[in-house]
ZADO-1210 file (C-alpha; in nm, 4 decimals, padded with zeros to 6 digits):
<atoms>
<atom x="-00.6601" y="01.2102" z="-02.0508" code="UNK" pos="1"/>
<atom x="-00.8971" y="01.0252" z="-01.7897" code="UNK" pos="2"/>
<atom x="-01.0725" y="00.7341" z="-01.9292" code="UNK" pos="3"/>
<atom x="-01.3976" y="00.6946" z="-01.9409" code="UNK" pos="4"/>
<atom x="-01.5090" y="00.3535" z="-01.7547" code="UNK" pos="5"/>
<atom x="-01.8839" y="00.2022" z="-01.6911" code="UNK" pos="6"/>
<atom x="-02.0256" y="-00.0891" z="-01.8508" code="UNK" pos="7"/>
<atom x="-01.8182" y="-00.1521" z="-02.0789" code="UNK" pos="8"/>
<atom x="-01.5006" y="-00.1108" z="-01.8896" code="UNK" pos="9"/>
<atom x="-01.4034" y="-00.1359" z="-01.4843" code="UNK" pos="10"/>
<atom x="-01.7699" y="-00.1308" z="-01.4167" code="UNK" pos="11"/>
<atom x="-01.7683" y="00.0215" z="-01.0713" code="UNK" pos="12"/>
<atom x="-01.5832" y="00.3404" z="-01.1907" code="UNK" pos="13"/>
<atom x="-01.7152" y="00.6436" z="-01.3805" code="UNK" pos="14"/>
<atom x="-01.3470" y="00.7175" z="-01.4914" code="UNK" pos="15"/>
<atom x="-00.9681" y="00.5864" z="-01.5025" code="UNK" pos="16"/>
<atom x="-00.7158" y="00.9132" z="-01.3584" code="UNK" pos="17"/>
<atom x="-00.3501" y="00.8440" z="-01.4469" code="UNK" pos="18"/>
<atom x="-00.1478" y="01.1688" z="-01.3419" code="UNK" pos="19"/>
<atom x="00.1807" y="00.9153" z="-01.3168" code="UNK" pos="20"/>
<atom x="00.2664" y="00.8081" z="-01.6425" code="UNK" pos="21"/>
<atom x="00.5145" y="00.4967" z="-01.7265" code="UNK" pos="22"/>
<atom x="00.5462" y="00.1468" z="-01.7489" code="UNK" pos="23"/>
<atom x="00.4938" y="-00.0123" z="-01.3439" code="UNK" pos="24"/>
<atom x="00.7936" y="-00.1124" z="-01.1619" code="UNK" pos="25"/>
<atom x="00.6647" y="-00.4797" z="-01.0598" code="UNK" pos="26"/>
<atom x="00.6176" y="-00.5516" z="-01.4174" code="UNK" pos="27"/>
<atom x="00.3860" y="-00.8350" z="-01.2889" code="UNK" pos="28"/>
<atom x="00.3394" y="-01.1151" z="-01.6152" code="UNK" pos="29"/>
<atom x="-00.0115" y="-01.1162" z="-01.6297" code="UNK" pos="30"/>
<atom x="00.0070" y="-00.7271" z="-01.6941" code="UNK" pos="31"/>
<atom x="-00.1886" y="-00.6303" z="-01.9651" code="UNK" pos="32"/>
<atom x="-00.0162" y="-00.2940" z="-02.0071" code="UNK" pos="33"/>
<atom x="00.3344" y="-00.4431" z="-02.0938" code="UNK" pos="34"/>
<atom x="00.1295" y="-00.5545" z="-02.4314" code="UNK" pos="35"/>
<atom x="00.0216" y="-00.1771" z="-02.4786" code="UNK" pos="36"/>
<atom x="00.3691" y="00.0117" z="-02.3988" code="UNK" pos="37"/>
<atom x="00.5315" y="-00.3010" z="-02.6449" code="UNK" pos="38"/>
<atom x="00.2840" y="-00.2655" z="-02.9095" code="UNK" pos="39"/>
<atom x="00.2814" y="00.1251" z="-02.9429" code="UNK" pos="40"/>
<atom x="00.6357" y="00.1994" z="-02.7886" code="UNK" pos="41"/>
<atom x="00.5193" y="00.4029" z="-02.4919" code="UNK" pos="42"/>
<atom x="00.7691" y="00.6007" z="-02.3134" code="UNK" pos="43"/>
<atom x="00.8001" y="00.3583" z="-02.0562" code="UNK" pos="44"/>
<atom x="00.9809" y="00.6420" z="-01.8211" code="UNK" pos="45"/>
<atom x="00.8073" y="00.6967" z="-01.4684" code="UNK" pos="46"/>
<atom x="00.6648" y="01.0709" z="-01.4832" code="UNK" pos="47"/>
<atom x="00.4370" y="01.3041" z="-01.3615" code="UNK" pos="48"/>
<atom x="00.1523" y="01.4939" z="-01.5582" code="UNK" pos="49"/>
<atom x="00.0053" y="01.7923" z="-01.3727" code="UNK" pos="50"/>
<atom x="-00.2661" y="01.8739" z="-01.6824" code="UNK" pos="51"/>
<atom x="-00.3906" y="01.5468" z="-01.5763" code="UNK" pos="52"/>
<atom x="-00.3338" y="01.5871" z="-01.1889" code="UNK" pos="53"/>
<atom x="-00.5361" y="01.9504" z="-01.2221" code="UNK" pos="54"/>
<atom x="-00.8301" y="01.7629" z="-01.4083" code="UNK" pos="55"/>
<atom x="-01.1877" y="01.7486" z="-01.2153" code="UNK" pos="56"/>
<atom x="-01.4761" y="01.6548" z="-01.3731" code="UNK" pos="57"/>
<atom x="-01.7796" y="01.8727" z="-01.4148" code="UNK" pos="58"/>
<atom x="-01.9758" y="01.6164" z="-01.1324" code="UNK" pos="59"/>
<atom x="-01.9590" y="01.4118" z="-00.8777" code="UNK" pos="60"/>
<atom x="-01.7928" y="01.0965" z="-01.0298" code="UNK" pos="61"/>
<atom x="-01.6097" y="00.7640" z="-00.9380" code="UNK" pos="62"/>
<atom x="-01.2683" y="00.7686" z="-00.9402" code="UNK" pos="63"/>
<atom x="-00.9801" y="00.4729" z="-01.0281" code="UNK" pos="64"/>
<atom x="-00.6681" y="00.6556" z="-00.9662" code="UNK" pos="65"/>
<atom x="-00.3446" y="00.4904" z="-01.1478" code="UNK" pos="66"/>
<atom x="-00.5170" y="00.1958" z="-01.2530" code="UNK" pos="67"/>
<atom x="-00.2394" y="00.1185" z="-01.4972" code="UNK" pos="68"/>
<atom x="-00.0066" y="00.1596" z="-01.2825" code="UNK" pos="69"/>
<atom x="00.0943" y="00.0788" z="-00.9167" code="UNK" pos="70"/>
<atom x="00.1490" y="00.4263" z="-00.7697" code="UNK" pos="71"/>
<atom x="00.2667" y="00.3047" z="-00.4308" code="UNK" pos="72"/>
<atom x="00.5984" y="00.1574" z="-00.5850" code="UNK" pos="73"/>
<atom x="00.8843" y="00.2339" z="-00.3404" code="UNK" pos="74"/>
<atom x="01.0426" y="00.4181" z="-00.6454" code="UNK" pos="75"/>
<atom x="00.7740" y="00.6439" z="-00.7215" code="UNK" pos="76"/>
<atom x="00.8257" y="01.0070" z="-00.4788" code="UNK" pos="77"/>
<atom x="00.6227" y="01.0370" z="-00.1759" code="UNK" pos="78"/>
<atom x="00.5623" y="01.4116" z="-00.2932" code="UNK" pos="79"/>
<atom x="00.4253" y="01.2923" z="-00.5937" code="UNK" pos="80"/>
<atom x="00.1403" y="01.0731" z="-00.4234" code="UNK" pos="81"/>
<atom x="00.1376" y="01.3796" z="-00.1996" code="UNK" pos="82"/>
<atom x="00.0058" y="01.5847" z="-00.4716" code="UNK" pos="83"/>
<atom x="-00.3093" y="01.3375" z="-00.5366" code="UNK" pos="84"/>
<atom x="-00.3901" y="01.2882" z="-00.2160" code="UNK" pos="85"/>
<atom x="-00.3886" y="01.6849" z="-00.1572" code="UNK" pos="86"/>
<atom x="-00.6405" y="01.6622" z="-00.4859" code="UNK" pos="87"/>
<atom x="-00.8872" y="01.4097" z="-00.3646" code="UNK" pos="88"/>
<atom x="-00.9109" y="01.6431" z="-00.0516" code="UNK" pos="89"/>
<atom x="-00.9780" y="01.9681" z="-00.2208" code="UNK" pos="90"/>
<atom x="-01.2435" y="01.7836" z="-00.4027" code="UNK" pos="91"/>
<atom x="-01.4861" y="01.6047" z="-00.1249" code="UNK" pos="92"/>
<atom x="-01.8074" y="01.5655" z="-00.4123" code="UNK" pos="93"/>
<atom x="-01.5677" y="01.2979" z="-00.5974" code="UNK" pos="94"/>
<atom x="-01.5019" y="00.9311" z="-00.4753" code="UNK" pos="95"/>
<atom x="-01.0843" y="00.8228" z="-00.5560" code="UNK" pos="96"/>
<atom x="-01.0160" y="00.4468" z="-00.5398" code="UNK" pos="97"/>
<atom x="-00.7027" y="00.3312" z="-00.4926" code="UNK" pos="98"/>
<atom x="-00.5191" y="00.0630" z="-00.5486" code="UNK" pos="99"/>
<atom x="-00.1846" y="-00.1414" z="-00.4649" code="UNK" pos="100"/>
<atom x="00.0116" y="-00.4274" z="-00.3769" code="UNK" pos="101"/>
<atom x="00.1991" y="-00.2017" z="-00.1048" code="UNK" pos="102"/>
<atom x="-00.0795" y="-00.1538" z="00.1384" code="UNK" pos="103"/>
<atom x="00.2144" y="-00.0716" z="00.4190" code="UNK" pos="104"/>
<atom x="00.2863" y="00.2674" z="00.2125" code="UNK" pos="105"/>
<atom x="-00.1084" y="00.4131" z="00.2943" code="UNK" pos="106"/>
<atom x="00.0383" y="00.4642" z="00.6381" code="UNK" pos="107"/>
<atom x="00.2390" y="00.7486" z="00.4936" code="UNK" pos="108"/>
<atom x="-00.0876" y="00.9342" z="00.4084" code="UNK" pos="109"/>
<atom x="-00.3695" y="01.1009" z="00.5618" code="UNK" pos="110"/>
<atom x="-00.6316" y="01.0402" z="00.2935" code="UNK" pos="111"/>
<atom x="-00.9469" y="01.2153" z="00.3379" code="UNK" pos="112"/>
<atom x="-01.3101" y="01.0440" z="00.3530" code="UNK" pos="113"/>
<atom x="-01.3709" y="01.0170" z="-00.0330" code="UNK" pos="114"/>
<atom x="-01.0629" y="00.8097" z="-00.0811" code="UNK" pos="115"/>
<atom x="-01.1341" y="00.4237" z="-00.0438" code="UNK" pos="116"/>
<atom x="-00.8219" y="00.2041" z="-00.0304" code="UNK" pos="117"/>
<atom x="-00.7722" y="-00.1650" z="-00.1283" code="UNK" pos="118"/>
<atom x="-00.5145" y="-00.3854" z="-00.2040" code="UNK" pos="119"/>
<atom x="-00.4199" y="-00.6895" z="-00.4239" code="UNK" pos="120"/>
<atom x="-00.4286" y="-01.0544" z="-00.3919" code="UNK" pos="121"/>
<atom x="-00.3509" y="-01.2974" z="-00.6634" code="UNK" pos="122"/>
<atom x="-00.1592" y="-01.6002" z="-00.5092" code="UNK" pos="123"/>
<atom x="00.1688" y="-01.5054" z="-00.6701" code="UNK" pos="124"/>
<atom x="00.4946" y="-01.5765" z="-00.4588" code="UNK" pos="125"/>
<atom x="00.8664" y="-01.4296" z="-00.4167" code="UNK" pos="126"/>
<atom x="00.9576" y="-01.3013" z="-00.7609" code="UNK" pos="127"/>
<atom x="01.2921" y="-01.0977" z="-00.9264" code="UNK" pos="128"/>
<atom x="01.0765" y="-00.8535" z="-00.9901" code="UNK" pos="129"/>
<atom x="00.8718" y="-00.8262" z="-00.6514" code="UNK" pos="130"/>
<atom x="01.2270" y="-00.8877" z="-00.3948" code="UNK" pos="131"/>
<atom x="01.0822" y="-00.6434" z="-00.0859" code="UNK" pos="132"/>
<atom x="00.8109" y="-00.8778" z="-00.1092" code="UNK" pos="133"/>
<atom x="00.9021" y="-01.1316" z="00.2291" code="UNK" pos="134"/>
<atom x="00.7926" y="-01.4520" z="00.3402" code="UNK" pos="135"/>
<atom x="00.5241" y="-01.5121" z="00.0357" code="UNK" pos="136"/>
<atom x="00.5366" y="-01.9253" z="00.0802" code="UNK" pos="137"/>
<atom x="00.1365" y="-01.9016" z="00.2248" code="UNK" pos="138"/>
<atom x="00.0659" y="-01.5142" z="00.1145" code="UNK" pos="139"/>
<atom x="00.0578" y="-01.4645" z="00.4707" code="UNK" pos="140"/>
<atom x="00.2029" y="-01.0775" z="00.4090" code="UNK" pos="141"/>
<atom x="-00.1173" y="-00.9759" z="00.3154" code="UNK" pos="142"/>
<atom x="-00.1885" y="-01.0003" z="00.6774" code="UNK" pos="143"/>
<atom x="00.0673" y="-00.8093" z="00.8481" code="UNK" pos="144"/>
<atom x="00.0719" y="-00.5441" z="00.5551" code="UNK" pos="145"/>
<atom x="-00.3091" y="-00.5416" z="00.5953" code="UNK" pos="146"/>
<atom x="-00.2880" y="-00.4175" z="00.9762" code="UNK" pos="147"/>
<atom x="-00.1244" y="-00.0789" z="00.7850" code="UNK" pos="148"/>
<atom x="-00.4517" y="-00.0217" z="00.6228" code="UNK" pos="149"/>
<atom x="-00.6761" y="-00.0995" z="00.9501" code="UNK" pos="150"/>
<atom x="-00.5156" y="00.2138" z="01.0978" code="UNK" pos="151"/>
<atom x="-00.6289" y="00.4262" z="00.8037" code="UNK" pos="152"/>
<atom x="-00.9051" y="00.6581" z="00.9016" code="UNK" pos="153"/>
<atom x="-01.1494" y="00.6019" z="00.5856" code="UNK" pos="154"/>
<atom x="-01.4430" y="00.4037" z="00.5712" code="UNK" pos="155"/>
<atom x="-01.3710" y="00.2038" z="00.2509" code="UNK" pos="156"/>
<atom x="-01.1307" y="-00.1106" z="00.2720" code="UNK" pos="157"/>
<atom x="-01.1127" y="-00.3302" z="00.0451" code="UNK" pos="158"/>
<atom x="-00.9446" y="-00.6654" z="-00.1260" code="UNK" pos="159"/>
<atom x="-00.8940" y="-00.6906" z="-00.5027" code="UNK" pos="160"/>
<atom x="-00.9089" y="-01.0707" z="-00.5876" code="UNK" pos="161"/>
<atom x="-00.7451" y="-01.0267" z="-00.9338" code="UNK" pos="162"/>
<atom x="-00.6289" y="-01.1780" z="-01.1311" code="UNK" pos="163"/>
<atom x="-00.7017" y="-01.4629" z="-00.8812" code="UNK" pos="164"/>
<atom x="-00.4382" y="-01.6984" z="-00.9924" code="UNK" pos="165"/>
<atom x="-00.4438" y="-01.9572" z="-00.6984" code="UNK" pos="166"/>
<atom x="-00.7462" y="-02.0628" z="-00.4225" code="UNK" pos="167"/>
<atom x="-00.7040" y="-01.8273" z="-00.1758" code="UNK" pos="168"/>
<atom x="-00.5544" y="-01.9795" z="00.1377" code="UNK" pos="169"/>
<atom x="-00.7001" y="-01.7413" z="00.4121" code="UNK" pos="170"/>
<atom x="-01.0394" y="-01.6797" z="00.5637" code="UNK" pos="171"/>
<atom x="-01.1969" y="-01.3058" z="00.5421" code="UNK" pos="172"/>
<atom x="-01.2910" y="-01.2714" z="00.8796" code="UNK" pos="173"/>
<atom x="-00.8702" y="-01.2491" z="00.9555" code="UNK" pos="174"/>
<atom x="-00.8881" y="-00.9167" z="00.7795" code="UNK" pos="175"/>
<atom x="-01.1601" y="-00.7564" z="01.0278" code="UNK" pos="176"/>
<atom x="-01.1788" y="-00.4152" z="00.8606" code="UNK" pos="177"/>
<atom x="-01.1917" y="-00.4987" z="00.4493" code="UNK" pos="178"/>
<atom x="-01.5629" y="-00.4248" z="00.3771" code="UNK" pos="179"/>
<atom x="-01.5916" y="-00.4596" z="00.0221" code="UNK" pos="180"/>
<atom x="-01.4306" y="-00.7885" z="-00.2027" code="UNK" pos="181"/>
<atom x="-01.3594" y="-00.7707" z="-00.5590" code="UNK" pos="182"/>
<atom x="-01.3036" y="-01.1284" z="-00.7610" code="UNK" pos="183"/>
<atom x="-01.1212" y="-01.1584" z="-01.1060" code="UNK" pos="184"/>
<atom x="-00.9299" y="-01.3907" z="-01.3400" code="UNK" pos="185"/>
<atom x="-00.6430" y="-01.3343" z="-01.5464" code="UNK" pos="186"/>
<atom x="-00.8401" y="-01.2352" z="-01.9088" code="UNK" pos="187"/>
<atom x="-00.5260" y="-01.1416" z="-02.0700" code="UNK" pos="188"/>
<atom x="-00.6468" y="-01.2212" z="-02.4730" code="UNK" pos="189"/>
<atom x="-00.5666" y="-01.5784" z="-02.5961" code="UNK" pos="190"/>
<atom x="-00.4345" y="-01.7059" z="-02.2001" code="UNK" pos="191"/>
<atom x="-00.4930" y="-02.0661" z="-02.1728" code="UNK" pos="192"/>
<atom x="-00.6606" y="-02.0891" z="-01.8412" code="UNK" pos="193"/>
<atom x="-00.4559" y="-02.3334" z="-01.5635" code="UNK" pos="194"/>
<atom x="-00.7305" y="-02.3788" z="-01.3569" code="UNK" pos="195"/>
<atom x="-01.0641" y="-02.5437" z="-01.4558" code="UNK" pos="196"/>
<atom x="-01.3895" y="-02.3282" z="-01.4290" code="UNK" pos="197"/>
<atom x="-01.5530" y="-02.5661" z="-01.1780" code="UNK" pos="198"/>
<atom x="-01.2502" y="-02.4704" z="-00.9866" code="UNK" pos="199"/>
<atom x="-01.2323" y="-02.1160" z="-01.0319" code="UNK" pos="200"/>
<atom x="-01.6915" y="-02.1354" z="-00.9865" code="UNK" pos="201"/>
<atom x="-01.5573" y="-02.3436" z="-00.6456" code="UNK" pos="202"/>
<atom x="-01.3011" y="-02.0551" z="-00.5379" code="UNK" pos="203"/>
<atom x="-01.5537" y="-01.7553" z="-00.5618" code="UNK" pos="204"/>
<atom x="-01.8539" y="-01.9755" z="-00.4313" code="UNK" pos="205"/>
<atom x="-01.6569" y="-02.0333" z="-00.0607" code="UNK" pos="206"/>
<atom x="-01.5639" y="-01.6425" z="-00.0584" code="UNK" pos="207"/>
<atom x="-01.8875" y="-01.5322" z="-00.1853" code="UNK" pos="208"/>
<atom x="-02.0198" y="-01.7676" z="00.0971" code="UNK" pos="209"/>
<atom x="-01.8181" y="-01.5769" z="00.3540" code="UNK" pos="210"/>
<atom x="-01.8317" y="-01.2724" z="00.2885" code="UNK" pos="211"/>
<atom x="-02.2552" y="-01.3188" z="00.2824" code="UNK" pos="212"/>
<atom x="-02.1705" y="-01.4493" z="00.6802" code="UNK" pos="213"/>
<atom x="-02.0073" y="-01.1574" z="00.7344" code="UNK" pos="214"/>
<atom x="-02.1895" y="-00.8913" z="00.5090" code="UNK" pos="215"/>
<atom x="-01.9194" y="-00.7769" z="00.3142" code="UNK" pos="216"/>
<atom x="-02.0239" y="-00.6687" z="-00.0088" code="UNK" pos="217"/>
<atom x="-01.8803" y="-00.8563" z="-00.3396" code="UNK" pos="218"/>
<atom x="-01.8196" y="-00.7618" z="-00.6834" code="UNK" pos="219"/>
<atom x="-01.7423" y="-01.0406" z="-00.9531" code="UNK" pos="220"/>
<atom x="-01.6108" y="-00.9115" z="-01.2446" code="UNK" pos="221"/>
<atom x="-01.7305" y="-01.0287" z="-01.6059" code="UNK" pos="222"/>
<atom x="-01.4010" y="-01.1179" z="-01.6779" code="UNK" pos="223"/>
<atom x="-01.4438" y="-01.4474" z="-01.3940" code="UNK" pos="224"/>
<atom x="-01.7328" y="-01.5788" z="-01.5872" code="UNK" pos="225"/>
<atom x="-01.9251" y="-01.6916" z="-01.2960" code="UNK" pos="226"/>
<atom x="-02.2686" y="-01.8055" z="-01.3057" code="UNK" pos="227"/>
<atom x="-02.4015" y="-01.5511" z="-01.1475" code="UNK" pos="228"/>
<atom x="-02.4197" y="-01.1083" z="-01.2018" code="UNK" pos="229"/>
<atom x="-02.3206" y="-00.9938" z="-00.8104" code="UNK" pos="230"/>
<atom x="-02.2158" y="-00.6114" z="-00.8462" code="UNK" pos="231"/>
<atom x="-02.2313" y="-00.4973" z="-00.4889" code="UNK" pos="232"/>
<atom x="-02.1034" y="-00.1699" z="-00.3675" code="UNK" pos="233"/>
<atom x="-01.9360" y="-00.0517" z="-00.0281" code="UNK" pos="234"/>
<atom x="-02.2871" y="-00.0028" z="00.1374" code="UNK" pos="235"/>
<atom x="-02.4302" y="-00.2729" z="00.0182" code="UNK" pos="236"/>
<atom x="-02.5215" y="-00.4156" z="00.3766" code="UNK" pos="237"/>
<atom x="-02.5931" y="-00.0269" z="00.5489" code="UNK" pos="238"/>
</atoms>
């Protein structure tokens, strides 16, 4: 069942929505969910659940959709993501965020106004378990992936930061449509941290410090530990 969210969980959603079920194809190591499927021997099998696909709550709410998951996985059925989308639409009072590290796939969809879409950055390179990701040495695919997402007809855009394993090596103002920035660490439970906090603090200071120059809300997570509470919303600036 959805997941209730707030302050003590992804603080900028009401709720977690999972109507795909299984254990994420990029298997990425900082997932936390590997732990979860290990630890209580989750049916690991990519699946759909239409109870939880017909589920609406009784109002107006904010929406993570597939948060455990990445739903935009080459192997997971365009009909299948056809199905949400098709949900979000027939339900314009609710807000669905998305989420992925395939930004190139939105293009597939015509997502209605309540959807936001962002994708996610965190400094890893070419990987076994990432191969159709190309020409990683500098990250530099976020850019051409991210041109996907500037034709995308909704007015939310943003960049997940997290878990922000490297200092970013691009500006913001390349990606001149993203108008909201999220910033996060890897706070996977007993992780000795590779990077100091004065560098981590010096990281989100310079993008904090850009995106103020160019008005794009930010939202630091607690799990960054900066010095600082920042918890703006798309809007922020409006």
């Amino acid at each position: 069942m959805p997941s209730r969210q707030g302050e003590n969980g992804i603080g900028y959603l009401d709720y977690t929505w999972t109507p795909f079920k299984g254990l994420c194809f990029f298997k990425c190591h900082y997932c936390y969910m590997k732990a979860f499927f290990k630890r209580f021997k989750w049916d690991e099998t990519l699946r759909i659940d239409l109870k939880e696909l017909a589920w609406v709550p009784q109002k107006p709410q904010c929406i993570g959709v597939c948060f455990n998951m990445d739903m935009f996985h080459p192997r997971v059925p365009k009909y299948w993501i056809d199905l949400v989308v098709e949900h979000v639409r027939d339900n314009p009072q609710n807000t669905y965020v998305f989420l992925t590290k395939m930004p190139e796939r939105y293009a597939e969809f015509v997502f209605p106004g309540n959807a936001w879409l962002g994708t996610t950055w965190d400094g890893l390179g070419l990987t076994k378990n990432n191969p159709h990701i190309l020409d990683l040495t500098r990250n530099r695919w976020y850019l051409e992936r991210s041109k996907r997402v500037k034709q995308t007809p909704v007015q939310v855009k943003f960049l997940s930061l997290e878990p922000m394993l490297r200092e970013p090596d691009f500006k913001l103002a390349e990606f001149d449509t993203i108008n909201w920035i999220i910033l996060g660490l890897d706070s996977r439970r007993g992780i000795k941290a590779v990077h100091s906090k004065s560098e981590t603090d010096s990281w989100a200071d310079d993008l904090i410090s850009q995106a103020r120059d160019l008005k794009i809300p930010v939202w630091v997570k607690k799990n960054f530990g900066y010095r600082e509470i920042i918890r703006e919303l798309p809007g922020h600036y409006s």
